[in-house]
N, C-alpha and C positions, 0 to 999 in steps of 0.2 A: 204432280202436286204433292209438296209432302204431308203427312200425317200427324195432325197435332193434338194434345190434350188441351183444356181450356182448366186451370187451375183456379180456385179460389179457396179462401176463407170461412170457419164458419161464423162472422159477425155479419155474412150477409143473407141471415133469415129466412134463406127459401124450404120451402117445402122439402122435407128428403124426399119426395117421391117424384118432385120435377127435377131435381138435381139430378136423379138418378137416370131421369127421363135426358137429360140434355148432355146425359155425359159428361158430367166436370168429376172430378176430382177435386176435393175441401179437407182442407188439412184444419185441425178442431183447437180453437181456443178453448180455456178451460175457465173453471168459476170457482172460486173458496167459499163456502158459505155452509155456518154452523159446524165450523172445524173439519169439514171434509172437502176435497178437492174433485171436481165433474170435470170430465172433458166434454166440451161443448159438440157432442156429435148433431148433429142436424135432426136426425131421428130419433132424440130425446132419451136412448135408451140408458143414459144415467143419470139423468134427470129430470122429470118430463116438466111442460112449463106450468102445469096445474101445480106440483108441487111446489115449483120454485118460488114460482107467486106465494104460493101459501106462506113460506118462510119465511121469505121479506111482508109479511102482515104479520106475523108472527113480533117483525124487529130484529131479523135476524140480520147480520151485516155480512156484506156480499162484496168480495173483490175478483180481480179480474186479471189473468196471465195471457201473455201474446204467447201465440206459435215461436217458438226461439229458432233460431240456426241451422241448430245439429235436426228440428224435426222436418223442416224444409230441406236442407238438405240430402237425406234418407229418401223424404215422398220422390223428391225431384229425381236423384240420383235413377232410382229405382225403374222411374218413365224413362228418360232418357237412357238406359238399357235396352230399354225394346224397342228402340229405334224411335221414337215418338218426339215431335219438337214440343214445347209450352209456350203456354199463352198465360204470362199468371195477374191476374185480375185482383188486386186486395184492398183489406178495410183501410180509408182516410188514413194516410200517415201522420196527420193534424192529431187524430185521437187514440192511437195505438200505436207501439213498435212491430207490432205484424208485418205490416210491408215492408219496412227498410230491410227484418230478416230475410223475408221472403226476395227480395230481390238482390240482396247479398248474396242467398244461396242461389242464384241465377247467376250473379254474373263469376261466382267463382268456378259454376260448374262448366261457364262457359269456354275456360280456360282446360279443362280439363277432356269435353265435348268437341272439340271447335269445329268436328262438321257437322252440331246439331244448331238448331234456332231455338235462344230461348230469351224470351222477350216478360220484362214484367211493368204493368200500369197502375199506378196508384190511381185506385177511382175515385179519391176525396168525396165519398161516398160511406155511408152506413147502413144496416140494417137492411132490409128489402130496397133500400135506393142503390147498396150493392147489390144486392140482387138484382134487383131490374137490371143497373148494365148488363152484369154479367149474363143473365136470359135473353138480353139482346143480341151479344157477343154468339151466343151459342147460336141464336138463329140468322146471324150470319155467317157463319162456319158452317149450318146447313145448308144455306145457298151455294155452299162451294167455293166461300174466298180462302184465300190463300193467308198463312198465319199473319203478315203486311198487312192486307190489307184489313183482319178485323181487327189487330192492333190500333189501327190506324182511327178504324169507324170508332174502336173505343175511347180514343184520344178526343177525337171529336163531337162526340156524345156526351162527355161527361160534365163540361160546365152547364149541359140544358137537362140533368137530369134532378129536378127539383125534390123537395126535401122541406115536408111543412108537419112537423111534430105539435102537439099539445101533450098532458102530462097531467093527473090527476092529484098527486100529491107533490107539494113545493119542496118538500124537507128530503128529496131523494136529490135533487136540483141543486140546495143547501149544503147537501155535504158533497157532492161534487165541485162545489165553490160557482156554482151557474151564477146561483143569488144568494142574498145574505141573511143571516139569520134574521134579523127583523121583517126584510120581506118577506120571508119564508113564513113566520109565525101572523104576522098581516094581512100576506095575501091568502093564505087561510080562513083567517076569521074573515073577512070577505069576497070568501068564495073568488078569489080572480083567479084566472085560469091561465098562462101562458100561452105564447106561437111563439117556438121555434123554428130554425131554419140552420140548414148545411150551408156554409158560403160557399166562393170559390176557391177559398183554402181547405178548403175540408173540415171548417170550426163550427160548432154548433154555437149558434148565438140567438140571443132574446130578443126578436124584434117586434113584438106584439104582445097585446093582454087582452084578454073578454073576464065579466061576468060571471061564470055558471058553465056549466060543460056543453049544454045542448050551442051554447054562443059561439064557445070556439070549435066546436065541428063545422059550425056552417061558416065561422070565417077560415076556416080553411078550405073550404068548397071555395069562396069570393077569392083566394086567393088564386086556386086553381084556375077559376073563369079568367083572373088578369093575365096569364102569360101559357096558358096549356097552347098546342097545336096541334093539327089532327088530330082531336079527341077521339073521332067517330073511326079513326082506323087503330087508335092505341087498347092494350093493354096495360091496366096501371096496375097499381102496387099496394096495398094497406098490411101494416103493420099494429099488432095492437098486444096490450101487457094484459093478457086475461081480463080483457072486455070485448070477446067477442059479439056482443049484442051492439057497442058501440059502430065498432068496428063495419057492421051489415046496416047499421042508420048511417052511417059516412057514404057508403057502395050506394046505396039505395038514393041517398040526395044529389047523387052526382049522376047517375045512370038517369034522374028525371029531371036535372037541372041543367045538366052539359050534352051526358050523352058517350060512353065508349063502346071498346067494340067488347071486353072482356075486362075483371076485375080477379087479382089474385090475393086473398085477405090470407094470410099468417099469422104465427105469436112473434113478437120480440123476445129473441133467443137470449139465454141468463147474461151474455157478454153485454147488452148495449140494456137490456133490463138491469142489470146488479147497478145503474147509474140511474137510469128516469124513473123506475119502479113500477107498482101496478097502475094499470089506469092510463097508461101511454097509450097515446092511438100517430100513428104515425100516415102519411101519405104522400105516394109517390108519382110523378109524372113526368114524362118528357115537355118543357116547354121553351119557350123563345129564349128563357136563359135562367137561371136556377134563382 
C-alpha cells in the first residue's frame, strides 16, 4: 500500500496540536492587518487569535492572501521527493484562490512525478467544517485505506458536512458585501443576529435571522436537530471569534439537547475571522445533507 501525506490549508481551523497529532501537513495562508503581514500558522506563533481579535476591536482593517503556486509547489514538490503520495484537502474554491493554486501545483507536479499519486479535493468547506473533513480523512487513512479510497469517502462526505455560522457584529458582514449598509446599521440597532450557512457551492449565504445572541445559538442547535445523524457516534466541530464562553454554552446545549460522542471547540483563525470578525461562533456536523 503506498504511503501518503494528507495535505491541507490553514483556513481550516484546527487545533495545531491535532494537526500535528493526525499527521497533515498545512501549508499557511497569511493576513495584512495594521500594516503588517502574518502568515497564518496554525499555532498562532505570529499572531495569536487574542491579539487579532484585539485589533479588529481596535478597527483595524484586515485582509487576506491565499497560498499562491510557487508556495504549493515547494511543500508539495518537497513530499513527493521522499517518495510520499498526497491527498490535498482545501479551503471552498467559492471563497479563496487557495485551492485552484493548490491543485495546480498537483496536477503540474503530476507530470513531472508520474509514478507518484497525487490527488486534490475542494472541500467547499471553511473554517473547522474544513477541518472536520479533513480530521475525518485522517481517520480514515488510519484505518488503512488506500489514497482512492479516502479521496473518495472525502468526495462523499463533503455535501453532508454542515456549516451553521452566526456573527456578532453586521458591519464585518457589510464590508464583505454579505449585507448592506442599512441592514448593517438596522440590524444593529435591533440587536438581529444572522444564520449563516456553506451551500453546496461552497458560498456562504444568509438564510436566517434571530433576535439577541442567546436566540441564535439555540437556532442553531434547531438547526442541527433537523438534519444531524448519528449524533451519539459523531464528533463535531465549533468554531468561535474570541468567544470562547459562547462557544462552551453552544457544546453544552447540544451535549444535553441532541447528545454526541466528543465536541472540538477552536478560534476562527485571522483568514475566515479578518471577514466575520469577533463574536463569530460557528458549528460543525455531519448530517443527511448540509
Amino acid at each position: 500500500m503506498g504511503d501518503f501525506v494528507i495535505v491541507t490549508d490553514s483556513a481550516c481551523d484546527l487545533p495545531a496540536k491535532l494537526a500535528t497529532e493526525l499527521e497533515l501537513l498545512v501549508a499557511p495562508l497569511s493576513v495584512l492587518i495594521d500594516g503588517t503581514t502574518y502568515t497564518n500558522y496554525l499555532d498562532g506563533r505570529e499572531i495569536n487569535p487574542a491579539d487579532f481579535y484585539s485589533k479588529l476591536r481596535e478597527e483595524k482593517m484586515a485582509t487576506t492572501s491565499a497560498v499562491n503556486l510557487d508556495k504549493f509547489t515547494t511543500l508539495m514538490n518537497n513530499l513527493l521527493e521522499t517518495g510520499k503520495d498526497i491527498l490535498y484537502i482545501g479551503f471552498s474554491s467559492a471563497l479563496s484562490g487557495t485551492f485552484n493554486s493548490g491543485a495546480m501545483a498537483a496536477n503540474d507536479l503530476a507530470e513531472k512525478y508520474p509514478e507518484r499519486k497525487i490527488y486534490a479535493v475542494d472541500s467547499l468547506s471553511a473554517s473547522l467544517g474544513e477541518g472536520m473533513l479533513v480530521y475525518l480523512a485522517a481517520g480514515e487513512k488510519k484505518k488503512g485505506k488506500t489514497i482512492e479510497e479516502v479521496r473518495d469517502y472525502v468526495e462523499k462526505t463533503k455535501l453532508h458536512l454542515c456549516h451553521w455560522f452566526t456573527v456578532d457584529d453586521l458591519h464585518f458582514l457589510k464590508r464583505g458585501g454579505r449585507v448592506s449598509a442599512a441592514t448593517a446599521i438596522l440590524g444593529s440597532a435591533l440587536n438581529i443576529k444572522p444564520i449563516l450557512h456553506v451551500d453546496n457551492e461552497g458560498k456562504l449565504i444568509n438564510v436566517d435571522k434571530t433576535r439577541g445572541r442567546k436566540s441564535s445559538i439555540n437556532k442553531m442547535v434547531e438547526k442541527m436537530e433537523a438534519t444531524v445523524i448519528n449524533s451519539a457516534d459523531q464528533t463535531i466541530f465549533i468554531s468561535h471569534g474570541d468567544c470562547e464562553e459562547d462557544a462552551k454554552y453552544l457544546a453544552d446545549l447540544i451535549k444535553q439537547n441532541i447528545g454526541v460522542k466528543d465536541v472540538v471547540i477552536n478560534h476562527v483563525g485571522p483568514v475566515i475571522g479578518a471577514h466575520s470578525g469577533p463574536g463569530t461562533l460557528a458549528l460543525f456536523f455531519v448530517g443527511k445533507e448540509r
